[in-house]
Backbone as ProteinMPNN parsed JSONL, in Angstrom:
{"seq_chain_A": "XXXXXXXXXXXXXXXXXXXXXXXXXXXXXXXXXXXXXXXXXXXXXXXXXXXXXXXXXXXXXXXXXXXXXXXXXXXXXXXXXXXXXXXXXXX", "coords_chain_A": {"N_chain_A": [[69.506, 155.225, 184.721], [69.576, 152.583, 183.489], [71.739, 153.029, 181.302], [73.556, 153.653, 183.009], [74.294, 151.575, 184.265], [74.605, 149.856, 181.614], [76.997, 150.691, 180.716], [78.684, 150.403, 183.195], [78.702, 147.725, 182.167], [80.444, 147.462, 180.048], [82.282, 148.226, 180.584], [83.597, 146.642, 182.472], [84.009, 144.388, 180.89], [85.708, 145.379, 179.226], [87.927, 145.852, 180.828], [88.233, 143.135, 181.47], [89.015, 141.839, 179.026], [91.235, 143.038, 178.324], [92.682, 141.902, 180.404], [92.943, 139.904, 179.553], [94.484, 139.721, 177.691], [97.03, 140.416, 178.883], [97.939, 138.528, 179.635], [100.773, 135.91, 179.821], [101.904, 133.701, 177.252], [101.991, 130.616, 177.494], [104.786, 128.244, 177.919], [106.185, 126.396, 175.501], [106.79, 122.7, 174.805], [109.484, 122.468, 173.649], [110.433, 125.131, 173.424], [111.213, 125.038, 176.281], [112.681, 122.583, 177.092], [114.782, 123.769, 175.101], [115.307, 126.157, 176.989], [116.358, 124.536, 179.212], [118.718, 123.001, 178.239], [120.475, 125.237, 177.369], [120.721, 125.831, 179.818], [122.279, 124.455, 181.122], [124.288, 123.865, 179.947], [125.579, 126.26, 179.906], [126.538, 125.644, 182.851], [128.652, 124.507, 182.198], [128.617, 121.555, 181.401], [129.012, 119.076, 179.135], [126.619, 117.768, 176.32], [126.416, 115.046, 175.375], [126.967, 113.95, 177.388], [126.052, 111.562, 180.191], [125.915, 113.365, 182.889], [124.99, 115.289, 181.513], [122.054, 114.596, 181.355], [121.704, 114.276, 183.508], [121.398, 116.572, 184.397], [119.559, 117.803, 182.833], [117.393, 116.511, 183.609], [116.957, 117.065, 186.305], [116.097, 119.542, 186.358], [113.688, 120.006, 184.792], [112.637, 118.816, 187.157], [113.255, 120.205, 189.397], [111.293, 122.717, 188.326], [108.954, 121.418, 188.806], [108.883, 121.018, 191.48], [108.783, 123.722, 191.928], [105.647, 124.702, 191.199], [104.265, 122.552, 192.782], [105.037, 123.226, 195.472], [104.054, 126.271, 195.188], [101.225, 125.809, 194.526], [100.679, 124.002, 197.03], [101.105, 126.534, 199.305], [98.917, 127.761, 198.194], [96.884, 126.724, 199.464], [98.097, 126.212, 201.88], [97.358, 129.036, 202.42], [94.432, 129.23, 202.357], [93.695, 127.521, 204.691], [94.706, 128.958, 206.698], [92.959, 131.287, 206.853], [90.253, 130.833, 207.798], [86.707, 130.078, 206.955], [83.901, 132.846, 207.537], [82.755, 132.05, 211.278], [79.519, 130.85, 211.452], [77.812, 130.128, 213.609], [76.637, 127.165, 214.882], [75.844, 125.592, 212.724], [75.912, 125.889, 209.191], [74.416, 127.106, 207.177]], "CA_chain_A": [[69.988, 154.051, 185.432], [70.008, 152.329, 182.53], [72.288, 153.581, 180.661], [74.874, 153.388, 183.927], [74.681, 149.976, 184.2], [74.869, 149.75, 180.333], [78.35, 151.691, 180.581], [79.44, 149.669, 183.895], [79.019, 146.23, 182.202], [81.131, 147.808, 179.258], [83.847, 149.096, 181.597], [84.046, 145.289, 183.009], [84.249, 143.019, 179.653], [86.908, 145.828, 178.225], [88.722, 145.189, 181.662], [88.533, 141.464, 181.23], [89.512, 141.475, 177.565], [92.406, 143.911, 178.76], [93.605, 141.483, 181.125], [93.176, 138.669, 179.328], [95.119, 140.258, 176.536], [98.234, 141.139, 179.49], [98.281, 137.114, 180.147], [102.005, 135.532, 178.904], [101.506, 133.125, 176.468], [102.512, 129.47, 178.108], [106.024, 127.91, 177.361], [105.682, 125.052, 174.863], [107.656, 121.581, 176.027], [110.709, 122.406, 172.939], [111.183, 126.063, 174.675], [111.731, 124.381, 177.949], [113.765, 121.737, 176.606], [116.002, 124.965, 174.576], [116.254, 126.976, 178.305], [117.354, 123.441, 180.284], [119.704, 122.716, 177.682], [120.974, 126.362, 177.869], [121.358, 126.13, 181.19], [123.05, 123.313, 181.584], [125.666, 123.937, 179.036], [126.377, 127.638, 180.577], [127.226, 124.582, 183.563], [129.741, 123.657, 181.175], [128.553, 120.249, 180.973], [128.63, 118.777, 177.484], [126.258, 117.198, 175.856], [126.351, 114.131, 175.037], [127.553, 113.441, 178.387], [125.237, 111.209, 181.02], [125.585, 114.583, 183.162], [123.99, 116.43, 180.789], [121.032, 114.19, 180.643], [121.331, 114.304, 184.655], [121.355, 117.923, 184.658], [118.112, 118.299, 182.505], [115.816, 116.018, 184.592], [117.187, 118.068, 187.755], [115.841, 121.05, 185.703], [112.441, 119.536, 184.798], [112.16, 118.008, 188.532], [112.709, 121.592, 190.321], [110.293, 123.621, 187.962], [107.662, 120.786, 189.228], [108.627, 120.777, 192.164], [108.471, 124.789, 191.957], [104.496, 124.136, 190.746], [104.135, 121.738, 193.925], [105.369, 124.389, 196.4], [103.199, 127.223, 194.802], [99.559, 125.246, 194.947], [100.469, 124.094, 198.894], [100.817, 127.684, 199.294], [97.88, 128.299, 198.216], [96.055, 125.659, 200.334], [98.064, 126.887, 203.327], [96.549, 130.405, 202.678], [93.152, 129.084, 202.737], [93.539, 126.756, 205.36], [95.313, 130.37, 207.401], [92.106, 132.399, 206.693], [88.929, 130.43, 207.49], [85.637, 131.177, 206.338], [83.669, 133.217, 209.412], [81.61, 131.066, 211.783], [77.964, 131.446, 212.072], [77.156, 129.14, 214.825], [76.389, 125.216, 214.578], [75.486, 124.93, 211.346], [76.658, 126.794, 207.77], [73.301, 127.305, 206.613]], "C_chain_A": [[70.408, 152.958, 184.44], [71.12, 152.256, 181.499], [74.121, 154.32, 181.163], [74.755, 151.687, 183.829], [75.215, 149.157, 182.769], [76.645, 149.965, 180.291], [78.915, 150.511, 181.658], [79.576, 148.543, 183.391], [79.996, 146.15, 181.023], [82.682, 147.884, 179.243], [84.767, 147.572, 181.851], [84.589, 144.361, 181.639], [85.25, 144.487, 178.801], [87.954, 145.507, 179.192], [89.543, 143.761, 181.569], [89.225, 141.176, 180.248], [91.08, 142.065, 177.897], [93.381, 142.779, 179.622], [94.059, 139.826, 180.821], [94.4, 138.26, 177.922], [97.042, 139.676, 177.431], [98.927, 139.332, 179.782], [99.686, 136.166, 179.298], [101.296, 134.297, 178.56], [102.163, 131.417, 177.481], [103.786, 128.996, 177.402], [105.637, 126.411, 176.461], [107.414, 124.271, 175.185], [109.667, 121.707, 174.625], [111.461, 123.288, 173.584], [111.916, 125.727, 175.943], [112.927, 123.545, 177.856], [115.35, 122.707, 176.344], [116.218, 125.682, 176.181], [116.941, 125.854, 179.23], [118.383, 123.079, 179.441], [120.725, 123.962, 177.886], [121.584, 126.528, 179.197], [122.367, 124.972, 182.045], [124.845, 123.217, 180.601], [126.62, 125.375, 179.322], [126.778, 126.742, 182.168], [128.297, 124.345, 183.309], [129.723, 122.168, 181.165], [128.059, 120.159, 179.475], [127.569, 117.871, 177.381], [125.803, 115.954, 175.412], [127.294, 113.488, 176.312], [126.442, 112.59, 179.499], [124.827, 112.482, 182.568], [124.944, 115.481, 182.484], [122.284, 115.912, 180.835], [120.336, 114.023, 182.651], [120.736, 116.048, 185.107], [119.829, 118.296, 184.025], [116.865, 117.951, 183.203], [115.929, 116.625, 186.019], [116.378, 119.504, 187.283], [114.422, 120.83, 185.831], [111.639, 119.523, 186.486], [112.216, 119.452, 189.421], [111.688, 122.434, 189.769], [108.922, 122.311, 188.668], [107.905, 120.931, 190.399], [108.147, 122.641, 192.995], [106.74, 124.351, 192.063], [103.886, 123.504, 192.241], [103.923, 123.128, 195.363], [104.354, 125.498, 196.131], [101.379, 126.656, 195.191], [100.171, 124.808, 196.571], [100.413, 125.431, 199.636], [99.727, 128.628, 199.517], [96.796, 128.076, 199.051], [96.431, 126.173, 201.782], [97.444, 128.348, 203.668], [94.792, 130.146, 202.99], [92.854, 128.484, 203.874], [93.824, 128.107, 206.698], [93.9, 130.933, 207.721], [90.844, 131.912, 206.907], [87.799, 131.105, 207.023], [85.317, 132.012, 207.964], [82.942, 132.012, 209.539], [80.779, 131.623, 212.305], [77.459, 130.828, 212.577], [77.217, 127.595, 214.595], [76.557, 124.844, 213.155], [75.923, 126.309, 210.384], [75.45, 127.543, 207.434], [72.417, 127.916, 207.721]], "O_chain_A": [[71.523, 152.45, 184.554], [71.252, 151.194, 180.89], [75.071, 154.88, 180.616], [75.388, 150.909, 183.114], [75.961, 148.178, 182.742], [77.348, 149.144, 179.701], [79.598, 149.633, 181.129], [80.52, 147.922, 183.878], [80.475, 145.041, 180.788], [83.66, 147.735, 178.51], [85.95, 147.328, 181.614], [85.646, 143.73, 181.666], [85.361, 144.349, 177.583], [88.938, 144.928, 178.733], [90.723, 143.408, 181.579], [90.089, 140.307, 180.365], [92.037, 141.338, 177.632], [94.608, 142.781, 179.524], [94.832, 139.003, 181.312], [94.886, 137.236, 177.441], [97.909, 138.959, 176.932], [100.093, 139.046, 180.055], [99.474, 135.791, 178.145], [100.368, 133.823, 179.216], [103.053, 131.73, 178.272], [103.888, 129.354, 176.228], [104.872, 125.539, 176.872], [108.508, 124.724, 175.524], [110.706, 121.093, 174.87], [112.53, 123.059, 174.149], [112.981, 126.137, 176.403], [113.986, 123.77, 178.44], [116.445, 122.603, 176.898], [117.388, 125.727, 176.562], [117.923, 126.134, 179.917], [119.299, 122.695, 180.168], [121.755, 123.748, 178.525], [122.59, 127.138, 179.561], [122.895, 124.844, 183.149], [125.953, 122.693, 180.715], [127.814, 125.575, 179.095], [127.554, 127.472, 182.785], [129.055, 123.928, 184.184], [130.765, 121.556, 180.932], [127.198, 120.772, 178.844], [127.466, 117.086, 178.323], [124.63, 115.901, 175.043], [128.188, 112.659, 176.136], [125.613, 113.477, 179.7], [123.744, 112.474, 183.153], [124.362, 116.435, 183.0], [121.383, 116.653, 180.442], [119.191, 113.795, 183.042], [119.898, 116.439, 185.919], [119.035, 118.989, 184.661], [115.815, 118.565, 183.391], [114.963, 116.623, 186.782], [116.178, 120.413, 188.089], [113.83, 121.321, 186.792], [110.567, 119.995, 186.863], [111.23, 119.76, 190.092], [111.032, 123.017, 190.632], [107.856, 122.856, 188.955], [106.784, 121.065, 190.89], [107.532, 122.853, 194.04], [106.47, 123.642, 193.032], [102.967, 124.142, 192.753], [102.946, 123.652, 195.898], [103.649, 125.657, 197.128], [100.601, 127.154, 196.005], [99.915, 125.721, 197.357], [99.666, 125.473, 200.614], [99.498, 129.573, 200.271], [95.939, 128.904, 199.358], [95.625, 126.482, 202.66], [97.121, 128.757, 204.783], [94.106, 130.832, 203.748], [91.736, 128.759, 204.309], [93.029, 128.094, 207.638], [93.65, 131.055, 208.92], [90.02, 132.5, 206.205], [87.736, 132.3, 206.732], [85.952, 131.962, 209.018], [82.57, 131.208, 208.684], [80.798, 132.485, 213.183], [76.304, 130.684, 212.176], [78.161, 127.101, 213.977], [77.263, 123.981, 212.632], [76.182, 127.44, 210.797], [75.577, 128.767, 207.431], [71.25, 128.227, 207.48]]}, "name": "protein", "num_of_chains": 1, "seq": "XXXXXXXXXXXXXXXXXXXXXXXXXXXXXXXXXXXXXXXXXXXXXXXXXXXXXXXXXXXXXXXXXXXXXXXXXXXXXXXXXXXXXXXXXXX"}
């Protein structure tokens, strides 16, 4: 018995490490900057134009507002699924 449970808690923390391994690395704020500029210039807006500088905070402002949308999401799933009810009281 021993010596299963030994093995199962083995199985779990190589899992974990495994998945913590599979996790993408986060975008740092220059990257982001280099794909809204990118994408704003495959727009064909130039640069050094007050459109260009409109076009990036439109860029910024939908990935947050992406972010926004995703956590209510999540809140409406919990709010969807209550816990069960066990009479009057929780406890």
């Amino acid at each position: 018995m021993r010596y299963l449970l030994a093995s199962l808690f083995l199985l779990i923390v190589a899992m974990a490490l495994a998945g913590c391994a599979a996790l993408p690395q986060p975008e740092t704020p220059e990257q982001a900057l280099a794909r809204h500029t990118a994408i704003c210039q495959q727009a064909g807006i130039g640069e050094s134009t007050p459109e260009f500088r409109l076009c990036l905070l439109l860029q910024q402002t939908n990935e947050r507002l992406d972010a926004v949308e995703r956590r209510l999401s999540w809140i409406e799933q919990d709010v969807r699924f209550p816990p069960p009810y066990y009479g009057r009281y929780w406890w």
